[in-house]
Structures are given as structure tokens and as C-alpha cells.
N, C-alpha and C positions, 0 to 999 in steps of 0.2 A: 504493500500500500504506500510504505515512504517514499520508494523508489519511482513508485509510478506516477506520485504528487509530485515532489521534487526533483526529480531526475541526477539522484546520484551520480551513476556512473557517467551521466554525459559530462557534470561539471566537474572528471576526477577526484570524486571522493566519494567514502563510506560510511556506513550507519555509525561504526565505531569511531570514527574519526571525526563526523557529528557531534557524538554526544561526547567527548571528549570537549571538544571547542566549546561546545554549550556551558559544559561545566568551567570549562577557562574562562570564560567571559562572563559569570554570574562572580567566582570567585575575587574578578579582578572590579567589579563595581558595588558586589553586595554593602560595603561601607555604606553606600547611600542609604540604608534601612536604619541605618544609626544615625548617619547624618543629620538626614532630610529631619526626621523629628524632631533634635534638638535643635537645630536653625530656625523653624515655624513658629518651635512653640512659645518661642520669646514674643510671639503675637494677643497667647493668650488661649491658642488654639490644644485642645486636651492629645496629648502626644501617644496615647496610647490608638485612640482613631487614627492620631496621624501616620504610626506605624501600619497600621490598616491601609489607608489610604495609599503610603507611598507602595506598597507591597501590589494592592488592587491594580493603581496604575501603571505600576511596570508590568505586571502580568498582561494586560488589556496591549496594552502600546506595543509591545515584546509577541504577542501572538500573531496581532496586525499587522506587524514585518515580517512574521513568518508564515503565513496563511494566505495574507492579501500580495506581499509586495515579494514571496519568497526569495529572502534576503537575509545575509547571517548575522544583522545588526540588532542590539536588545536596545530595548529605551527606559525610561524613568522620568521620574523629577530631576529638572536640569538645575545643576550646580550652575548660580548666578542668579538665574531667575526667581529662585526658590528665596536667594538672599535679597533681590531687589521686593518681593515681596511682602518680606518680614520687616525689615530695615527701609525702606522708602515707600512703600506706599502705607503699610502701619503705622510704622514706629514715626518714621518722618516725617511724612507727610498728615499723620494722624486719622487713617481711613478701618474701618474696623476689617477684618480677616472679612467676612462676609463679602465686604464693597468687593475686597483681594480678588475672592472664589470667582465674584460675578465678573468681573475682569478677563478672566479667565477664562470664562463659559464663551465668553464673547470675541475673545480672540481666536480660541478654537472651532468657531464657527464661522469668520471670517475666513478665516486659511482653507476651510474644506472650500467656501466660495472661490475665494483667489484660485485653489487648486483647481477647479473644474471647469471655470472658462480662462487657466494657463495665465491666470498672471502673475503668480511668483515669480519667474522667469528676469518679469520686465519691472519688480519692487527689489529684486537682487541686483539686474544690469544698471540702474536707476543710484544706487551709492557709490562713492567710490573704492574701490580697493583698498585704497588704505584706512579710510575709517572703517573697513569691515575688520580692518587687522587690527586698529586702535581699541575698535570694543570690546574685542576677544581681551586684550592686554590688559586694559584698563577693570574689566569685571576679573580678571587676575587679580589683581594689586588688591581692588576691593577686598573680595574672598580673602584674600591673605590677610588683609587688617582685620576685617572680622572675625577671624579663627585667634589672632594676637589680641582682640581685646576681649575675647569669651573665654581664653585662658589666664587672662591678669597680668599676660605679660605687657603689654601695653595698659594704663591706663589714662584716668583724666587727671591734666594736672592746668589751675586755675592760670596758673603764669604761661604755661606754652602750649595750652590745650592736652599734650601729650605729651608721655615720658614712661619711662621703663618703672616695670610694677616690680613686687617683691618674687624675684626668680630663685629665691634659695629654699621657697616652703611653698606649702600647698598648692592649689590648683596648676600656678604659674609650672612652677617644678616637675609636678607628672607630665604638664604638655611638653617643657622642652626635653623630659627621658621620651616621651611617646615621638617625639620630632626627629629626634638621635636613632631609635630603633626604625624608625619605620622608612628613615633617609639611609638607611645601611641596608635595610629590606630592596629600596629600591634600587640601590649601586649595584645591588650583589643580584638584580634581574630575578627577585623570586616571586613565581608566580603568585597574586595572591595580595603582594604588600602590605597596602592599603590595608586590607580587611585583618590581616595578621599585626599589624602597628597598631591598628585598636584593640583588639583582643590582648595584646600584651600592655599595652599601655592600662588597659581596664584591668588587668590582672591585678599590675603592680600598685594600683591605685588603690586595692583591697587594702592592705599591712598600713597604707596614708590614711585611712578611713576616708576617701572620698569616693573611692566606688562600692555601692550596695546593692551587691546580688538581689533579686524577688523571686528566682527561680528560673527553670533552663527551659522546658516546654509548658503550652497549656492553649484552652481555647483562644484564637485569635480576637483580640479587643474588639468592642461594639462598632464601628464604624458611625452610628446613630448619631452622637455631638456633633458632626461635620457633614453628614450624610444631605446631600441637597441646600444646604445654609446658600440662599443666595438674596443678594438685597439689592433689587432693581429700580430702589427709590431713587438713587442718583447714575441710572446708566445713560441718561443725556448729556449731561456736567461734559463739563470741558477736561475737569482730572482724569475722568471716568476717558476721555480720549485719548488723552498722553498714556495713560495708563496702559490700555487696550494697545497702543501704537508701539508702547516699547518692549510688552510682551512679545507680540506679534512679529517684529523687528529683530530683537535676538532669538526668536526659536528659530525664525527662516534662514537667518544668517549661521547660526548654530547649526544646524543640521545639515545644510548645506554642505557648509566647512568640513563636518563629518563624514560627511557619505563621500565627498571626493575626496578627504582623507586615506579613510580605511578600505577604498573600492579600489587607489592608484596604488595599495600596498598590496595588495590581492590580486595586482593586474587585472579585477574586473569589470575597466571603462572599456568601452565600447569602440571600434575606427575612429569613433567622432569624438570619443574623447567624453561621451555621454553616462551618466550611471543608468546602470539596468534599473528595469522599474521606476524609476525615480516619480511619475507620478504616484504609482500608490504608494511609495515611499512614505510619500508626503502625505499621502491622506491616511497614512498608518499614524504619523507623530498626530495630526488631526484626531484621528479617534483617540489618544491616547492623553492629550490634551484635555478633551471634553471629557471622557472619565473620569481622569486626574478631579477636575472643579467638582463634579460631581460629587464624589466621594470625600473629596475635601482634601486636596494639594495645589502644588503648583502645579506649571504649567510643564507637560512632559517631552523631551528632545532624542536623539540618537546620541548614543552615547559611545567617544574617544575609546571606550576602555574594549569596545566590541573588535579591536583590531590584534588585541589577543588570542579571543576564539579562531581570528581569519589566521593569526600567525601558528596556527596549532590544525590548521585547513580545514578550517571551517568553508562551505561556499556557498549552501543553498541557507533556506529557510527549516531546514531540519536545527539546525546550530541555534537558531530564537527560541526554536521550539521548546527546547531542552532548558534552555537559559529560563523562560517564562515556567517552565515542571520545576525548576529549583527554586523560582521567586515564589513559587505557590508553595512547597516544603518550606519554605522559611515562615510564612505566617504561623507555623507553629512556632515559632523558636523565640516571640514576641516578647516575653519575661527577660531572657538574654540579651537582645538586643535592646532594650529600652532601660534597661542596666547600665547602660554604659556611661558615663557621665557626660560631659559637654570637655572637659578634659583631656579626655581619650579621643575627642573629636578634632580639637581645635588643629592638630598639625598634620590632619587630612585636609583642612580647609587651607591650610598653609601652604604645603604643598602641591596641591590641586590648583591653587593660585598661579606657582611656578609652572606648572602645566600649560595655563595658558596664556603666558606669555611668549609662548615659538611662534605664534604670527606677526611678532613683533619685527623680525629677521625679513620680513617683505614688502617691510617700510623702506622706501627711500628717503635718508635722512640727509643726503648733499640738497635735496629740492626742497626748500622752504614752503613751497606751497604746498607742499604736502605732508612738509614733518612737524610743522607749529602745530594743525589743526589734529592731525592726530596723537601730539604731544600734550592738547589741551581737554582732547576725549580722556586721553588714559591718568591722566593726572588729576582731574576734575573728579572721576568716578569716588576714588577713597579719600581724597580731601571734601569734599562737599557731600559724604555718605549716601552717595544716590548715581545710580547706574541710570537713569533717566536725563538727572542734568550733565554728566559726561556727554551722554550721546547728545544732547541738546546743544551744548559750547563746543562741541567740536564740530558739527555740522555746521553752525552758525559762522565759527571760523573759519570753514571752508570756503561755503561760498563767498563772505565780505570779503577774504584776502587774495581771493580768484577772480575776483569780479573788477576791486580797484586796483590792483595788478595787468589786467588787462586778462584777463588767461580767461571771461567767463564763457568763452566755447567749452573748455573741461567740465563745466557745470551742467548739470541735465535740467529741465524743467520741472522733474519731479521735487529736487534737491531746493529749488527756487520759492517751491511751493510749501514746502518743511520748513522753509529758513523764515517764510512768512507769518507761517503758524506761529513758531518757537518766539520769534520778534513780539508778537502780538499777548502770547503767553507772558509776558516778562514784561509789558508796559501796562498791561489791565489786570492782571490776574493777582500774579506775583506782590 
């Protein structure tokens, strides 16, 4: 039946070599089941649903690839937006998780539109390259301050906003042993890392008393707290659009970057240089997206870590398949993971920072036109704690310093139309 769905042997591989990749490439993102909750739940949102939720959604997104788009990429709640979430439209911007969800519902139902009469295509060709590299970069840096100020090693300090916290005791201290172990996991290429530098880091945080075991399996949390919350009182608002635009914004641009990442290591583009499936690609992160709000997460992406399973030959949709059978075995393991502290998390958010900062190497930094504005994307993002107004001052940068330069042919008219919006934002709103 697998063979005659997916067509194994046409695309040189095996059941066993399948489930193998599948298992690689759950073991290399699982992290995110610990993450994703402790990131959220600084919203307010009850983290035991959220483990629910983030588990639901990856399963949903994760079969969608493998079923619709048969394609050996898993998905999730995407690291970044999950933090633009919590931190800028919550915390920030002061909007309750609910407004979050519905943001959410709405962006993913945008995308499945854009996807079906093909205009993601022409909302990709439409930015420039290097602000697509600047966001990546710049939601790096963020993520990394975040995970440095949820471990204590950064805090607030009244004279220079920030300054190094007490790194010799508690929380600060497990993250930087969890940073150590888990940046030696990664030198030394072990399958797994990530998810092995929190398991050890949580270990060690036992004998500290800041990690407290509840137990190892049991029924998976209620989903009900989170389950449908959506609040459509302000889905006209002007925030309610930014909102919706920069979700929408970094999952297209996100996954994109993915799929031609981990398809050009796979050698699986096309003569033209095209991803297989790539529309239902897209309409996979769509449905997975829309569960996601559903169920009560962010917004769900393809996920970097799927180039694992392809490195262990992975090639069809058997390899999601398997990855989506272990996200679903882990809802048992709920008690265990939601153990973990915030701790044990921070120097996966640190590192995952450093992760995505390699788009930053496709910057041209001799051309001023184009390394101010995306110098003002990636630096805006964790100084101004909002991965919104990043993208916002750097767009803005681009085209004023394109435009009175003379260079505004580089400028596209969508990009005109964005920089009109974001001007307009910031004289009446702001």
C-alpha cells in the first residue's frame, strides 16, 4: 500500500529507510513540545492545552505534507512567530492571546486564498532578497534575547536598560551548563541535540531544585482552555492588519526558504529549478496553520530540522508520515515534557537564534542600498522587542533610500504600497 501511494522505489528509497528519516527528523525538532509551551505561556495561555495544541498541530501540518503534498518535510509551530506572538502582539502591544489565535485563523485562511488563485509567487517576487535575509536574521537575534532574558542571564537594568544577571546561581546557571552541553551536542553532529540538551539540562536542574518532575506518561491535557478561543470583536482594526500581514509574511517567506533549502540538499528541484508539489506544499502549512489557531497555537511552518530525515534518505511522504506517528506517541509523554523548566529551554532559543542567522551571508554588505535597510530590519527586531516593527523600518528604509538615491526602479509597487501603509501607521496610529 506505501509503495503504491508513495512510490518508493521510483524515488530510491525504502520503507526502512523511511521510517528511519521519520524518526530522525521528529528526534531533531521534538524540542519544540517543550519549547513552544513555555514561550506562549508567558501570555497567560494554560500550557498544558498548549502542549496539546503544539503536538495537534504538528501532527495535522506533518500528515498534510505527507498525504497531500507527499513530501518528506514535518511542520509545527514556527520558532519566531510563536515569539512575535507572545512578546509583541501580547505582551507588547497589549492584545489578549485570543485577539493572537484570531490573527491567526485569518492568516491561514488568507494563504489557502493566495495559494489557489497562485499569488504567493508574486507576494514573494514582490520583496527584496535581502530583506527576506534581514528577517530571517533579525527574528534570530530576537529569539536569542529572548531565551537570554527567560534564563536571567540578561536582565533589566534602570541605567542601561540591560546588563548581565547573576550567572553563578540559579536559573541563569542551568541555562548557561544547558548552553555548554547542548553547543558540544551540536559540534560533535549528534543526532538529536537539541532535544538531548534539554533532557540533560532538565536533568541537572533536579539536585538545583528548579526542575520538578509531575511524572513521565498519562492522558494527554484537555485541549478545552484554548480549544476554538477566538475574539473577532476587533478583526477590522488596523492592528488586527499588521498583525495578520506579518504573520502571513514570515510563514510565506519561512517556508519558502525551507522547502528550497532542504529540497537543493536532497537534489529534489526540479530542471527548473522548481520544488515538487510546492503548491500543496503550501496548502499543507495552510491547513496546518488553521488547526494550529484552532486548537490554540501559533501559526505552523516547515521546518529547517526536516533536512535531517532527507540526510538519513528520506524522499517521499512516507518520512512525515512516521515523523506525524511519533508527534502523536508523544502526546502521551505530556507530564515529561511540560516538566521541563523554561531553563532547560532558554539555550535552545539561543541557539536556534544562531541558526538563523546563515541568511545573513546573502547580504550584500559593499551596496548601501541594501545593507542599511536590512541592517535596520535585523537590529530593530530585538532592540525595539517586536519582529513587526523590524520588518516595518526596514522596508521603510528601503524604499526612502532607493527612491532618493535615484535606484527607485529596484523598488516594486507592491513594496510602495507597504511603505504607504507602515508611513500612515506611525503618523495616526502610533
Amino acid at each position: 500500500m506505501f509503495e503504491k501511494y508513495f512510490h518508493l522505489k521510483a524515488n530510491g528509497t525504502t520503507m526502512r529507510t523511511e521510517i528511519l528519516a521519520g524518526i530522525t527528523t521528529f528526534l531533531t525538532m521534538a524540542y519544540i513540545l517543550a519549547v513552544n509551551p513555555n514561550i506562549l505561556a508567558a501570555t497567560g495561555m494554560d500550557k498544558g492545552a498548549l502542549f496539546t495544541a503544539t503536538a495537534v498541530a504538528s501532527i495535522v501540518g506533518t500528515l498534510a505534507m505527507s498525504l497531500l503534498a507527499k513530501l518528506p518535510f514535518a511542520q509545527a509551530p514556527g520558532m519566531g512567530m510563536n515569539a512575535f506572538f507572545a512578546f509583541t502582539v501580547c505582551l507588547g502591544m497589549g492584545y489578549s492571546w485570543q485577539f493572537a489565535l484570531t490573527a491567526i485563523l485569518v492568516e491561514g485562511l488568507i494563504f489557502l486564498v493566495l495559494n489557489f488563485f497562485n499569488l504567493r509567487a508574486a507576494i514573494v517576487d514582490a520583496i527584496p532578497a535581502t530583506l527576506k535575509s534581514a528577517i530571517s536574521a533579525g527574528i534570530g537575534l530576537f529569539i536569542a534575547f529572548v531565551g537570554l532574558q527567560s534564563a536571567g542571564i540578561v536582565v533589566k537594568n534602570d541605567a542601561t536598560m540591560v546588563s548581565l544577571g547573576h550567572i553563578t546561581s540559579g536559573t541563569a546557571l542551568l541555562a548557561l551548563i544547558g548552553l555548554i552541553i547542548t553547543s558540544v551536542l551540536l559540534i560533535k553532529k549528534v543526532k538529536g541535540g537539541l532535544l538531548l540538551g534539554i533532557i540533560a539540562t532538565a536533568i541537572i536542574g533536579i539536585p538545583m531544585g528548579i526542575t520538578k518532575f509531575t511524572g513521565f506518561m498519562d492522558i494527554p491535557p484537555s485541549p478545552a482552555p484554548l480549544f476554538f478561543k477566538f475574539d473577532f470583536a476587533q478583526i477590522f482594526t488596523w492592528d488586527m492588519l499588521i498583525v495578520v500581514f506579518t504573520f502571513l509574511f514570515v510563514d510565506v517567506f519561512d517556508t519558502v526558504g525551507t522547502l528550497i533549502g532542504v529540497c537543493s540538499k536532497a537534489h529534489m528541484l526540479d530542471e527548473k529549478g522548481q520544488i515538487p508539489n510546492v503548491k500543496k506544499a503550501f496548502y499543507s502549512d495552510a491547513i496546518g496553520t488553521i488547526s494550529g489557531a484552532v486548537f490554540g497555537t501559533s501559526a505552523v511552518t516547515t521546518y529547517v530540522e526536516s533536512a535531517s530525515g532527507v540526510s538519513e534518505g528520506g524522499r517521499t511522504g512516507m518520512t512525515s508520515l512516521i515523523t506525524a506517528g511519533c508527534f502523536a506517541l508523544a502526546l502521551l509523554f505530556a507530564p515529561l515534557f511540560l516538566s521541563i523548566p523554561g531553563a532547560a529551554t532558554a539555550p535552545i532559543l539561543i541557539l536556534v537564534g544562531l541558526m538563523m542567522l546563515d541568511p545573513i551571508k546573502e547580504i550584500d554588505l559593499t551596496d548601501f542600498s541594501e545593507a542599511i535597510p536590512a541592517f535596520m530590519c535585523i537590529i530593530a527586531m530585538p532592540l525595539t522587542y517586536s519582529i513587526a516593527e523590524g520588518i516595518a523600518l526596514g522596508l521603510l528604509a528601503y524604499v526612502l533610500l532607493n527612491v532618493i538615491s535615484g535606484k527607485f526602479k529596484k523598488v516594486s509597487v507592491a513594496m510602495y504600497i507597504l511603505a504607504a501603509l507602515f508611513i500612515l501607521n506611525y503618523i495616526f496610529i502610533q
